[in-house]
CHARMM-style PDB file with segment names, atoms N, HN, CA, C and O in Angstrom:
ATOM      1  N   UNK     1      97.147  93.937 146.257  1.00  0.00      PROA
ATOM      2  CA  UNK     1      98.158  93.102 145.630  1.00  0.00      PROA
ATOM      3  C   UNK     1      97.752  92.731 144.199  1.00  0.00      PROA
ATOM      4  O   UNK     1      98.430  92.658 143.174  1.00  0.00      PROA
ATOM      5  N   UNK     2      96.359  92.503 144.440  1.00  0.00      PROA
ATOM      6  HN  UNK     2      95.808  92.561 145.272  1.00  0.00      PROA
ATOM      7  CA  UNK     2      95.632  91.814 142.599  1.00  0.00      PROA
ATOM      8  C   UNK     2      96.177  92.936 141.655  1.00  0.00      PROA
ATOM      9  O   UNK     2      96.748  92.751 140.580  1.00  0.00      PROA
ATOM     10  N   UNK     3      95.781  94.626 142.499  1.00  0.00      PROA
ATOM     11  HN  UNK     3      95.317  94.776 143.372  1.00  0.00      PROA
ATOM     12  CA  UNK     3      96.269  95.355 141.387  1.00  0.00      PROA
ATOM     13  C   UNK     3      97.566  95.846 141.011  1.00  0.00      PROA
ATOM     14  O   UNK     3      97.798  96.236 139.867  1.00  0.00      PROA
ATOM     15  N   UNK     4      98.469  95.840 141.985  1.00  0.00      PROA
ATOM     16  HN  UNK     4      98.280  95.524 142.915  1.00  0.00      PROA
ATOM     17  CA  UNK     4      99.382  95.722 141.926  1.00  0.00      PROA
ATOM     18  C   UNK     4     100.307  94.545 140.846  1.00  0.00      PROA
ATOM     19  O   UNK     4     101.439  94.717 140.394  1.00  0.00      PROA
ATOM     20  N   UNK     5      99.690  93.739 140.708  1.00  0.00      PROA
ATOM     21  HN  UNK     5      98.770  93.600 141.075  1.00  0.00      PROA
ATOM     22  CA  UNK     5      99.976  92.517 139.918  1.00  0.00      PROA
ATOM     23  C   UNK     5      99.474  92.712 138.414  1.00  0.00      PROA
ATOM     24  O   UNK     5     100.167  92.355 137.461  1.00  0.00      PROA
ATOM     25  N   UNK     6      98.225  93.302 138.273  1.00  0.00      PROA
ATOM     26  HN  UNK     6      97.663  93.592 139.047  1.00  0.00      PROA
ATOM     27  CA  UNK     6      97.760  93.734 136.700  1.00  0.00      PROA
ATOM     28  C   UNK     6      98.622  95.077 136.607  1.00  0.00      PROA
ATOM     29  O   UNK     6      98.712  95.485 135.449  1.00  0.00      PROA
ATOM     30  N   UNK     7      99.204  95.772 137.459  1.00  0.00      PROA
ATOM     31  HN  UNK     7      99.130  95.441 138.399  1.00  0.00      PROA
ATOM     32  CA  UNK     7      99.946  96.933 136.203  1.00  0.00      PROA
ATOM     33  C   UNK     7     101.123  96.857 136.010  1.00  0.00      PROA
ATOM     34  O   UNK     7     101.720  97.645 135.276  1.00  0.00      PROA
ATOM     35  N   UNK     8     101.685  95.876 136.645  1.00  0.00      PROA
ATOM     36  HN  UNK     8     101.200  95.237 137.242  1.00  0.00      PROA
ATOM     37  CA  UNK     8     102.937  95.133 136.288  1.00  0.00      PROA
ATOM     38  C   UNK     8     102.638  94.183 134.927  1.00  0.00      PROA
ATOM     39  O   UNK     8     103.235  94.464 133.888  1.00  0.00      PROA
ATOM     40  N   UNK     9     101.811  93.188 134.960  1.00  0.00      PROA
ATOM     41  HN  UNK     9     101.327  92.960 135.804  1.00  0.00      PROA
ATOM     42  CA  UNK     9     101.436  92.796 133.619  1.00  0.00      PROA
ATOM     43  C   UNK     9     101.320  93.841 132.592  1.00  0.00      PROA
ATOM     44  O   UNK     9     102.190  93.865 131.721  1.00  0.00      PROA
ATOM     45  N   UNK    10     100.123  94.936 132.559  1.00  0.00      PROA
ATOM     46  HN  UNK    10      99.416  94.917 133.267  1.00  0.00      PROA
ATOM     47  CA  UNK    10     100.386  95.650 131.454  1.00  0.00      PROA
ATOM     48  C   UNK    10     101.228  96.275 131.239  1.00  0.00      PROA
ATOM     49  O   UNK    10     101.486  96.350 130.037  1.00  0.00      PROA
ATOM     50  N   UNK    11     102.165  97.097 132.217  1.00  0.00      PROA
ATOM     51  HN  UNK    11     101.955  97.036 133.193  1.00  0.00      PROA
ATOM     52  CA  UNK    11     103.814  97.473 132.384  1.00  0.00      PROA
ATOM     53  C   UNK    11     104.792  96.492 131.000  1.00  0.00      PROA
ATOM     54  O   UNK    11     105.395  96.835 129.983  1.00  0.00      PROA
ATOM     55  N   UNK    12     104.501  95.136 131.699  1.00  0.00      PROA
ATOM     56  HN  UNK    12     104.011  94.857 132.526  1.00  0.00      PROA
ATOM     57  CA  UNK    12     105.263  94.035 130.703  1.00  0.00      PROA
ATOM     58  C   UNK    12     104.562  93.635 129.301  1.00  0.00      PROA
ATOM     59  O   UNK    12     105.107  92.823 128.553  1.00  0.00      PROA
ATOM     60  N   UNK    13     103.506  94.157 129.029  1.00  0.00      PROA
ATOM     61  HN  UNK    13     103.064  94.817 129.636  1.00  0.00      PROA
ATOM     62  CA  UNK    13     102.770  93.878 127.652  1.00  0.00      PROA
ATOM     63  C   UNK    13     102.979  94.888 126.906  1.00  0.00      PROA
ATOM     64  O   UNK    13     103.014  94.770 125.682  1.00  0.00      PROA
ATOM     65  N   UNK    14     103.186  96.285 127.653  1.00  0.00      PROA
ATOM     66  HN  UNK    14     103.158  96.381 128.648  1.00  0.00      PROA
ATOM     67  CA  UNK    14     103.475  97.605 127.167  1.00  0.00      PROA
ATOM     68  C   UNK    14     105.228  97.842 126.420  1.00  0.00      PROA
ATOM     69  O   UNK    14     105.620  98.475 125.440  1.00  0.00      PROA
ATOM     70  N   UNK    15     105.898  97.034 127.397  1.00  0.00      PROA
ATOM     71  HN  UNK    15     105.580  96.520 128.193  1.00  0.00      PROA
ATOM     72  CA  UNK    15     107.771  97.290 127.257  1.00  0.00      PROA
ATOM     73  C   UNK    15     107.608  96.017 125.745  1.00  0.00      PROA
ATOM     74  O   UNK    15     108.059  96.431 124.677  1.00  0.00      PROA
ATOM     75  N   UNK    16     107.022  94.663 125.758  1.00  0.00      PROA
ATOM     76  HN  UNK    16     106.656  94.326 126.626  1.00  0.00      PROA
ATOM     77  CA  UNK    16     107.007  93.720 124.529  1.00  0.00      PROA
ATOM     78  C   UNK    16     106.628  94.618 123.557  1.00  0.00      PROA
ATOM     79  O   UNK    16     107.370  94.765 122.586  1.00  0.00      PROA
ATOM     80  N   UNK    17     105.423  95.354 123.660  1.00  0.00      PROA
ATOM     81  HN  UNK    17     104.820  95.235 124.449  1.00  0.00      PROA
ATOM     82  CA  UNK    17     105.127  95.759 122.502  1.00  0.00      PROA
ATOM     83  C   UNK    17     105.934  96.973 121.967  1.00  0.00      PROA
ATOM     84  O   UNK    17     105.986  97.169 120.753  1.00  0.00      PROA
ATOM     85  N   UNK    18     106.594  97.829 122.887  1.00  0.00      PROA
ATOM     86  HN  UNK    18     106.552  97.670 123.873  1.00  0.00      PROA
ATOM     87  CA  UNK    18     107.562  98.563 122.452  1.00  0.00      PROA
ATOM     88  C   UNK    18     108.777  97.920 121.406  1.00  0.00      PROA
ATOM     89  O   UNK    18     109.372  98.410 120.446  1.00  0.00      PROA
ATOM     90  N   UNK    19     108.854  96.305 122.216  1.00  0.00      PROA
ATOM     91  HN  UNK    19     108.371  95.907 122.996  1.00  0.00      PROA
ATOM     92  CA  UNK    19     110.508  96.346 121.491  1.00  0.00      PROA
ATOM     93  C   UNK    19     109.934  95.773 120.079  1.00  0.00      PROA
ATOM     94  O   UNK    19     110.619  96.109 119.112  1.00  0.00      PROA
ATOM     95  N   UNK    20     108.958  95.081 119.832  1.00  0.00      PROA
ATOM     96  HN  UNK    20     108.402  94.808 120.617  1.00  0.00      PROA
ATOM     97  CA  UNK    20     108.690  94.572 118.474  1.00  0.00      PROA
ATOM     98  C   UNK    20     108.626  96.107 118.118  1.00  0.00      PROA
ATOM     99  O   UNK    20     109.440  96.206 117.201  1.00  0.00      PROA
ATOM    100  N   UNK    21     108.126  97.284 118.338  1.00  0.00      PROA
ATOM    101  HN  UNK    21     107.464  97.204 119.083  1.00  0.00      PROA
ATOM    102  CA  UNK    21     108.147  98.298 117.379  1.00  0.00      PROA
ATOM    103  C   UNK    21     109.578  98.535 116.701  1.00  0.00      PROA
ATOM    104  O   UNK    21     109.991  98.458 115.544  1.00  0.00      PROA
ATOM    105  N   UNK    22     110.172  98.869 117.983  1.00  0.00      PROA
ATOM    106  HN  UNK    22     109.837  98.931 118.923  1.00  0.00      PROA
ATOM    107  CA  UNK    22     111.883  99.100 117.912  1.00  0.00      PROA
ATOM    108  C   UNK    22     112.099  98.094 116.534  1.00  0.00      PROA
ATOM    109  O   UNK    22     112.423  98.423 115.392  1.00  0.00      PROA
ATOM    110  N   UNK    23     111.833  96.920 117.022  1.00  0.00      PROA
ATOM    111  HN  UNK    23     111.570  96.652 117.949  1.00  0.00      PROA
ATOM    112  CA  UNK    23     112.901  95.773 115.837  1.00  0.00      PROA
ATOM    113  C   UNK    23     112.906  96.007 114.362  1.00  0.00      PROA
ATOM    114  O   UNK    23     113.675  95.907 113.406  1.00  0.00      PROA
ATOM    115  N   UNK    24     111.175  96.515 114.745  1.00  0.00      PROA
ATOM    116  HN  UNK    24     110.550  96.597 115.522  1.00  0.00      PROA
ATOM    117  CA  UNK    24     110.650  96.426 113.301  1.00  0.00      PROA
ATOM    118  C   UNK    24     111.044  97.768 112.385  1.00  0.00      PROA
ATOM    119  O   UNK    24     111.120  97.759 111.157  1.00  0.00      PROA
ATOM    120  N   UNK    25     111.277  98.921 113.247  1.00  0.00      PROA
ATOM    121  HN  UNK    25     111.215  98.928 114.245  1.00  0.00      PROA
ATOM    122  CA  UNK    25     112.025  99.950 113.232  1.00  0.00      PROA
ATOM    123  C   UNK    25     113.583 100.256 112.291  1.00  0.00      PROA
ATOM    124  O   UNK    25     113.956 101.011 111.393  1.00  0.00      PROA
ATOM    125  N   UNK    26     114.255  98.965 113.287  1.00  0.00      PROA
ATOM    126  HN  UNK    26     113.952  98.352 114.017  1.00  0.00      PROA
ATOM    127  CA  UNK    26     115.546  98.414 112.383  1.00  0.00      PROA
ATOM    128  C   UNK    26     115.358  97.715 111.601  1.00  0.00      PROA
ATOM    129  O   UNK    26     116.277  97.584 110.792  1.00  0.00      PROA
ATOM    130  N   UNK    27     114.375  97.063 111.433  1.00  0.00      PROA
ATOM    131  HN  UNK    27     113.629  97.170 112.089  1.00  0.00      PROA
ATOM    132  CA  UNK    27     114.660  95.838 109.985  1.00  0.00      PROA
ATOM    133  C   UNK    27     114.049  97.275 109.117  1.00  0.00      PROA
ATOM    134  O   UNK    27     114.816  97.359 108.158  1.00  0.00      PROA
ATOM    135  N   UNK    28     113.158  98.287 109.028  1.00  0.00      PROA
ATOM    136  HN  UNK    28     112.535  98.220 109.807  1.00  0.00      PROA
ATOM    137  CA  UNK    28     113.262  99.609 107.815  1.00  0.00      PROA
ATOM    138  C   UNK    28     114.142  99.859 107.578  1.00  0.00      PROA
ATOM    139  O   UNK    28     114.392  99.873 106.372  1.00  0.00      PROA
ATOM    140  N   UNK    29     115.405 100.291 108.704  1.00  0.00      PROA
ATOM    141  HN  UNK    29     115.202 100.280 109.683  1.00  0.00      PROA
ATOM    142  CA  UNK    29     116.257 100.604 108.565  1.00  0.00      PROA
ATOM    143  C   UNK    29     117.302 100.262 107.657  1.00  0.00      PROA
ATOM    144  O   UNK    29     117.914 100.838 106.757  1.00  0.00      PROA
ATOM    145  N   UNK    30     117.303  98.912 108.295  1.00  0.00      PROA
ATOM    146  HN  UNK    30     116.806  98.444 109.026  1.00  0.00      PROA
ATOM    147  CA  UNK    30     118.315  98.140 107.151  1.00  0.00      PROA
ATOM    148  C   UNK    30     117.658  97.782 105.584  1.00  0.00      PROA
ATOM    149  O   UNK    30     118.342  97.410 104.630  1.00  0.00      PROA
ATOM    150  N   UNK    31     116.352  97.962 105.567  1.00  0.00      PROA
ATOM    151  HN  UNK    31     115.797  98.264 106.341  1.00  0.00      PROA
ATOM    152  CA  UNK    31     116.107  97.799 104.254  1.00  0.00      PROA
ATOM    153  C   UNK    31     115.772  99.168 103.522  1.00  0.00      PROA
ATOM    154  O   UNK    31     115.308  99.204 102.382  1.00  0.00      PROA
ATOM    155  N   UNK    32     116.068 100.353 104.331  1.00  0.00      PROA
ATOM    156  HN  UNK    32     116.445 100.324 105.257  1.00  0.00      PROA
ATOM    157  CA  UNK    32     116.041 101.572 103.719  1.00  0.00      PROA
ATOM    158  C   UNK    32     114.605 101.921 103.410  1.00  0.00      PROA
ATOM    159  O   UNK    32     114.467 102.422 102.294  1.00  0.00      PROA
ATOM    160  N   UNK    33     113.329 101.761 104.229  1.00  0.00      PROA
ATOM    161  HN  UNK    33     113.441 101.354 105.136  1.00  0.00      PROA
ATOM    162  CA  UNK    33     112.456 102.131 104.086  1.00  0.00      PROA
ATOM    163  C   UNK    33     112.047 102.781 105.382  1.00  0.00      PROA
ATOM    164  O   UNK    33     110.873 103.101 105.568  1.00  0.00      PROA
ATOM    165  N   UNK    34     112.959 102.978 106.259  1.00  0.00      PROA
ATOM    166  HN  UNK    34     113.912 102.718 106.109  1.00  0.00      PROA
ATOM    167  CA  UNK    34     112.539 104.023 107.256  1.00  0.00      PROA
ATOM    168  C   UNK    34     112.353 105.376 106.883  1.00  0.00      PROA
ATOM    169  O   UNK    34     113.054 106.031 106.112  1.00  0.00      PROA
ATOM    170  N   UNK    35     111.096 105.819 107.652  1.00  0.00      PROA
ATOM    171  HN  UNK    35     110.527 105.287 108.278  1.00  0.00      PROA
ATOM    172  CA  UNK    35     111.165 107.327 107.916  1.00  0.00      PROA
ATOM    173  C   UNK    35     109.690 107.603 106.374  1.00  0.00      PROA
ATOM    174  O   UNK    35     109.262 108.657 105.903  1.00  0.00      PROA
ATOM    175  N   UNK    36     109.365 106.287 106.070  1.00  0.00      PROA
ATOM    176  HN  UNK    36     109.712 105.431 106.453  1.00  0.00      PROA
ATOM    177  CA  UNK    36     108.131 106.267 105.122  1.00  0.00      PROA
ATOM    178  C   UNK    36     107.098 105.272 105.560  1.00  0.00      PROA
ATOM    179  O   UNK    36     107.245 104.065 105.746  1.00  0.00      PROA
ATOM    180  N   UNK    37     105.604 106.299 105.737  1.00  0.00      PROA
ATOM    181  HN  UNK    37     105.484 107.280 105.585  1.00  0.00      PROA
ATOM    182  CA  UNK    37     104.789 105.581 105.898  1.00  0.00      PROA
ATOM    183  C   UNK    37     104.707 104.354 105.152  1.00  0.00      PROA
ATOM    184  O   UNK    37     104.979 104.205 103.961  1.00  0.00      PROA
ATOM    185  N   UNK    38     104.114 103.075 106.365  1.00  0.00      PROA
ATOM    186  HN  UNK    38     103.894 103.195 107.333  1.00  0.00      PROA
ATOM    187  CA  UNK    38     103.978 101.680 105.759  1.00  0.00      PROA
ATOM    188  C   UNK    38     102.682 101.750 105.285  1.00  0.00      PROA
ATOM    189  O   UNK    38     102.487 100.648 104.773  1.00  0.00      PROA
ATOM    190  N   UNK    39     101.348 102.652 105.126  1.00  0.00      PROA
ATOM    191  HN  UNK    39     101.507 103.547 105.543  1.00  0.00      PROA
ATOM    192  CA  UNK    39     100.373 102.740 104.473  1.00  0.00      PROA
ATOM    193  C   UNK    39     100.239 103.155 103.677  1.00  0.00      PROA
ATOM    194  O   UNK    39     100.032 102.562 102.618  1.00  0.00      PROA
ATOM    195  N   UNK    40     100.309 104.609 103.850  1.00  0.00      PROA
ATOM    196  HN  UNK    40     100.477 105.091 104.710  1.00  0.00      PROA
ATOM    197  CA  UNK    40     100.359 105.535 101.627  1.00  0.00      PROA
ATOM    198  C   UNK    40     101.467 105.831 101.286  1.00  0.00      PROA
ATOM    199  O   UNK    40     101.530 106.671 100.389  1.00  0.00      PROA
ATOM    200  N   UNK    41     102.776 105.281 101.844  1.00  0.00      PROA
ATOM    201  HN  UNK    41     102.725 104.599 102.573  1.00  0.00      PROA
ATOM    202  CA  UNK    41     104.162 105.155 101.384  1.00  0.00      PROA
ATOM    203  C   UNK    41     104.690 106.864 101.273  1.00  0.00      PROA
ATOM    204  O   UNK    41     105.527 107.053 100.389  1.00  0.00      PROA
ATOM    205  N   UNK    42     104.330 107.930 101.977  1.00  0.00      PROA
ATOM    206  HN  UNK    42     103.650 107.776 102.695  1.00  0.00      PROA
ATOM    207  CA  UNK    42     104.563 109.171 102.594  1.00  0.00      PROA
ATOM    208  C   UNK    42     105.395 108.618 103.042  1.00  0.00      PROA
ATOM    209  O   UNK    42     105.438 107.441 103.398  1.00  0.00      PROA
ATOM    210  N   UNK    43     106.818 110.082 103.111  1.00  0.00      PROA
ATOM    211  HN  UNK    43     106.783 111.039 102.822  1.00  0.00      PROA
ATOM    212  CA  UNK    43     107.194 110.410 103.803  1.00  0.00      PROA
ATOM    213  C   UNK    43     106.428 110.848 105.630  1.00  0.00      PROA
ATOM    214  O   UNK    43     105.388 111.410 105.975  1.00  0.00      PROA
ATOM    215  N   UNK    44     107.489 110.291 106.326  1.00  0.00      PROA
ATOM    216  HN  UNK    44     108.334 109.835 106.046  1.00  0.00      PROA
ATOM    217  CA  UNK    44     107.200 110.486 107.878  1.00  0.00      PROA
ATOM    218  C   UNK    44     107.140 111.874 108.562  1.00  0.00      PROA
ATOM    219  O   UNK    44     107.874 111.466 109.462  1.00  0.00      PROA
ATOM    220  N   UNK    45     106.976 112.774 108.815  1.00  0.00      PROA
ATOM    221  HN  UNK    45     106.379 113.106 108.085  1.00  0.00      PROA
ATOM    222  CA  UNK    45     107.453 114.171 109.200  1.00  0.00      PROA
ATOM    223  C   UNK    45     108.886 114.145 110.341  1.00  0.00      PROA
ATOM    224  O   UNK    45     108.880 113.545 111.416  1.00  0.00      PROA
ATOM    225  N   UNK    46     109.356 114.469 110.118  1.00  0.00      PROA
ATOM    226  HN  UNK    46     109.360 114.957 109.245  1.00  0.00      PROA
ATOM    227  CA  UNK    46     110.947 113.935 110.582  1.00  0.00      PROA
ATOM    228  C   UNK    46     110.747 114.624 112.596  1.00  0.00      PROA
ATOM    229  O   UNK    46     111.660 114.417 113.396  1.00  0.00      PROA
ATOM    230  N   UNK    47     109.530 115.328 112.987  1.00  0.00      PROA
ATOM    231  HN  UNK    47     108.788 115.496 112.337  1.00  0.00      PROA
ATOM    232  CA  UNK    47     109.511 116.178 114.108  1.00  0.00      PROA
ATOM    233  C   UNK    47     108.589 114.764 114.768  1.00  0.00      PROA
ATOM    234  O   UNK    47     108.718 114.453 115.952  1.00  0.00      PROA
ATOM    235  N   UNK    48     107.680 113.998 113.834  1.00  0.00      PROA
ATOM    236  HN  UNK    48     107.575 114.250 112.872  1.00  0.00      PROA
ATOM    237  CA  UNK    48     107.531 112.709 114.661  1.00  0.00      PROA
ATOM    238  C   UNK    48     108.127 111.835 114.575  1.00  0.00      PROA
ATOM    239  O   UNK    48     107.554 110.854 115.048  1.00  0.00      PROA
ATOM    240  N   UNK    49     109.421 111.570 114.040  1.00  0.00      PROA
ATOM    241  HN  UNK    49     109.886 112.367 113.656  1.00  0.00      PROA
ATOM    242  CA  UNK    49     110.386 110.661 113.937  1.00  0.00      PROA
ATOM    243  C   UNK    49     111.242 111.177 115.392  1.00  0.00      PROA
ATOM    244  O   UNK    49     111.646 110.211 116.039  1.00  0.00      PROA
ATOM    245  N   UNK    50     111.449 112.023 115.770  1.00  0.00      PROA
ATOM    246  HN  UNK    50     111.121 112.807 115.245  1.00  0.00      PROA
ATOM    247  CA  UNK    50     111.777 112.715 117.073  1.00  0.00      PROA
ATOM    248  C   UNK    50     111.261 112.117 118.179  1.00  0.00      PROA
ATOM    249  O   UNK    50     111.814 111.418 119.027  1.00  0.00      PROA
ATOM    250  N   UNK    51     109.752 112.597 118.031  1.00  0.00      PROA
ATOM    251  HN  UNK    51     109.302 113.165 117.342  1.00  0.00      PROA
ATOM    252  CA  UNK    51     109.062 112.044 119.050  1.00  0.00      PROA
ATOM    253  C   UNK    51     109.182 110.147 119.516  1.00  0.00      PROA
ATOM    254  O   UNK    51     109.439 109.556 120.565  1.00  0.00      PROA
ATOM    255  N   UNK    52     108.862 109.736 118.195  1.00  0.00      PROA
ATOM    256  HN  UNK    52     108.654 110.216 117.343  1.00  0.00      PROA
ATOM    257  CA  UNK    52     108.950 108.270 118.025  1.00  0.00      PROA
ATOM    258  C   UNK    52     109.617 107.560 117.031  1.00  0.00      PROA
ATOM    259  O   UNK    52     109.038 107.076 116.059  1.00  0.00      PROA
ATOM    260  N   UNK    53     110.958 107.469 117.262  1.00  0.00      PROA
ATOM    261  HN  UNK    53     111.429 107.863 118.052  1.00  0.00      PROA
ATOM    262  CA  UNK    53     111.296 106.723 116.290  1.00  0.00      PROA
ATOM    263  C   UNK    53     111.108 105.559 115.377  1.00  0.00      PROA
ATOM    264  O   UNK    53     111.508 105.284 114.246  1.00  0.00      PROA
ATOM    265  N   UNK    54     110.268 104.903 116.374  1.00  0.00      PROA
ATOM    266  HN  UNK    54     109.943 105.126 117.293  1.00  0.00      PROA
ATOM    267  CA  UNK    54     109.537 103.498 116.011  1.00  0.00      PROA
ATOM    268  C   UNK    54     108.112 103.607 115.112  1.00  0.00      PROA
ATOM    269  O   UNK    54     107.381 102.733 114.647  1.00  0.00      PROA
ATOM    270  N   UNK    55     108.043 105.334 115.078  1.00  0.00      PROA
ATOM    271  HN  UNK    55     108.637 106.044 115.456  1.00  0.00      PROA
ATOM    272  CA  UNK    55     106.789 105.115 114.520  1.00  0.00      PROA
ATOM    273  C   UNK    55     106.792 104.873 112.798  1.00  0.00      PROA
ATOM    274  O   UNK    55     107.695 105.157 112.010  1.00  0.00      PROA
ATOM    275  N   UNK    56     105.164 104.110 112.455  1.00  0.00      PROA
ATOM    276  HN  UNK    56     104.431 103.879 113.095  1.00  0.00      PROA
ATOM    277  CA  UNK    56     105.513 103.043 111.435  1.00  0.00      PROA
ATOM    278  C   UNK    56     104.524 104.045 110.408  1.00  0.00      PROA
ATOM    279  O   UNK    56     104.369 103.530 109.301  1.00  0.00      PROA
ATOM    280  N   UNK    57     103.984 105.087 110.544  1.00  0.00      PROA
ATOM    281  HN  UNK    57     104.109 105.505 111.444  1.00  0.00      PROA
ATOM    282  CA  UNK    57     102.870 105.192 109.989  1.00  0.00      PROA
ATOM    283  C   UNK    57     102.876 107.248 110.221  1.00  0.00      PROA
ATOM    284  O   UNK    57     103.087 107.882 111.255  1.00  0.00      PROA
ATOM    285  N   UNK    58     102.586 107.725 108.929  1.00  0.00      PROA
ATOM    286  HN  UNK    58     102.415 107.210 108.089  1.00  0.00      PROA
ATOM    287  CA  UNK    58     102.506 109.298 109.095  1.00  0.00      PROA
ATOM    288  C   UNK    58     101.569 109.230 110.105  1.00  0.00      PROA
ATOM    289  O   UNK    58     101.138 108.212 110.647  1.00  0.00      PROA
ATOM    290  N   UNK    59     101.159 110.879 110.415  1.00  0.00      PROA
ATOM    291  HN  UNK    59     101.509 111.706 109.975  1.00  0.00      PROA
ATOM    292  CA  UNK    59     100.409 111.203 111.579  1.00  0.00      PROA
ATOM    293  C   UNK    59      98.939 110.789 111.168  1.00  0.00      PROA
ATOM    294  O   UNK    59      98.125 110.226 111.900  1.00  0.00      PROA
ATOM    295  N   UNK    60      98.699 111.311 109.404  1.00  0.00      PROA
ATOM    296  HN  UNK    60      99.361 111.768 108.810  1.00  0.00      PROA
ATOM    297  CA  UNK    60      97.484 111.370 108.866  1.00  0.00      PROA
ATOM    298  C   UNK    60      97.064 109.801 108.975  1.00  0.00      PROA
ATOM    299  O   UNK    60      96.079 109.478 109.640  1.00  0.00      PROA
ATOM    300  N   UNK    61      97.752 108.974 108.383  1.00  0.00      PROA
ATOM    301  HN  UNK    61      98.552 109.236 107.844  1.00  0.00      PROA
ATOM    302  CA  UNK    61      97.750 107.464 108.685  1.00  0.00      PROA
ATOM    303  C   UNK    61      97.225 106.626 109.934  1.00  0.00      PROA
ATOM    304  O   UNK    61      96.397 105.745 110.164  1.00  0.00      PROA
ATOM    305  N   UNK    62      98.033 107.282 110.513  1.00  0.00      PROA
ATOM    306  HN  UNK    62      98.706 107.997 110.326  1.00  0.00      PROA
ATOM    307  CA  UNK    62      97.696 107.342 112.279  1.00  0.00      PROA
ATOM    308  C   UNK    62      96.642 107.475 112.889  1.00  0.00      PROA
ATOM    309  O   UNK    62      96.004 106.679 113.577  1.00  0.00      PROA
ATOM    310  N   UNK    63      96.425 108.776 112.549  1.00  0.00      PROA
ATOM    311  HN  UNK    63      96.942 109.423 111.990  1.00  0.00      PROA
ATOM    312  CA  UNK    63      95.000 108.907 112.967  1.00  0.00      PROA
ATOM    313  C   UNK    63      93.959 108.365 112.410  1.00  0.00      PROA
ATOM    314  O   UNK    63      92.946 108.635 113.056  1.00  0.00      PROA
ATOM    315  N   UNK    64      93.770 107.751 111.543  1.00  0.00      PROA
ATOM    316  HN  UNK    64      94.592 107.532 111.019  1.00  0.00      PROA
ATOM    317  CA  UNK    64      93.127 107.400 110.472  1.00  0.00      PROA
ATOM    318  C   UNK    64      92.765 105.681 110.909  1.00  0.00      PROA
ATOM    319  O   UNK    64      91.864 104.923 110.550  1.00  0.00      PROA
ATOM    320  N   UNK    65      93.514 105.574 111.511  1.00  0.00      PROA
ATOM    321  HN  UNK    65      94.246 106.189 111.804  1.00  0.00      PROA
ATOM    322  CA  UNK    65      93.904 104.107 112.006  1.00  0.00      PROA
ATOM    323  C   UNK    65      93.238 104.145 113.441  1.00  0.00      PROA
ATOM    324  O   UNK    65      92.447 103.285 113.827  1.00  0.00      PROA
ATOM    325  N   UNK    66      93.505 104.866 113.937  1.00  0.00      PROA
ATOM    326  HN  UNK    66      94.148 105.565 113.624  1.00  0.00      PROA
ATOM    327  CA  UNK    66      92.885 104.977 115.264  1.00  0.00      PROA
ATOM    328  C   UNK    66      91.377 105.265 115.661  1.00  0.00      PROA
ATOM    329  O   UNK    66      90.776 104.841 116.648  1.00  0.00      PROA
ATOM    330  N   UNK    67      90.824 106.253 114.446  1.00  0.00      PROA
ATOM    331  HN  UNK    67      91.313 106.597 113.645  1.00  0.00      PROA
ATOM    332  CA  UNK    67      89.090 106.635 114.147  1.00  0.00      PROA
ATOM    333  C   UNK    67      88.724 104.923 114.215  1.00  0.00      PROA
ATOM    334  O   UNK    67      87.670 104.515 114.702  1.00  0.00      PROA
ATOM    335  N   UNK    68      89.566 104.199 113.759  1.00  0.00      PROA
ATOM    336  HN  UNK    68      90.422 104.530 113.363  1.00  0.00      PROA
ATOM    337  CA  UNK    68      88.633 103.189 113.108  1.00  0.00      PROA
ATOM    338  C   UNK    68      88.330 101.810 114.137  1.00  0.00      PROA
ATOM    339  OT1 UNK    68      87.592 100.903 113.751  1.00  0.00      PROA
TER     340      UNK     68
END
């Protein structure tokens, strides 16, 4: 049951942190800075805009972020 109960929590920490991506997604949108990295201000590759629309950051960015 305990574990049953933690992957429902991270289930629900996982779907929050999705929708702040989403939101933050649309507020680019509406300010016309979607689809450009929020780090070296690149263009996004439009085949990971596919994958993730929410994503905030090129791949190179990305990864770059993640080494660290």
């Amino acid at each position: 049951a305990m574990q049953a109960q933690a992957m429902s929590v991270e289930a629900n920490r996982r779907r929050e942190q999705q929708l702040v991506r989403v939101k933050a997604a649309l507020v680019r949108i509406e300010e016309g800075d979607y689809g450009w990295c929020l780090e070296c201000g690149e263009p996004i590759d439009p085949r990971r805009l596919e994958h993730d629309p929410a994503a905030p950051l090129c791949i190179g960015c990305a990864e770059a972020a993640e080494s660290t």
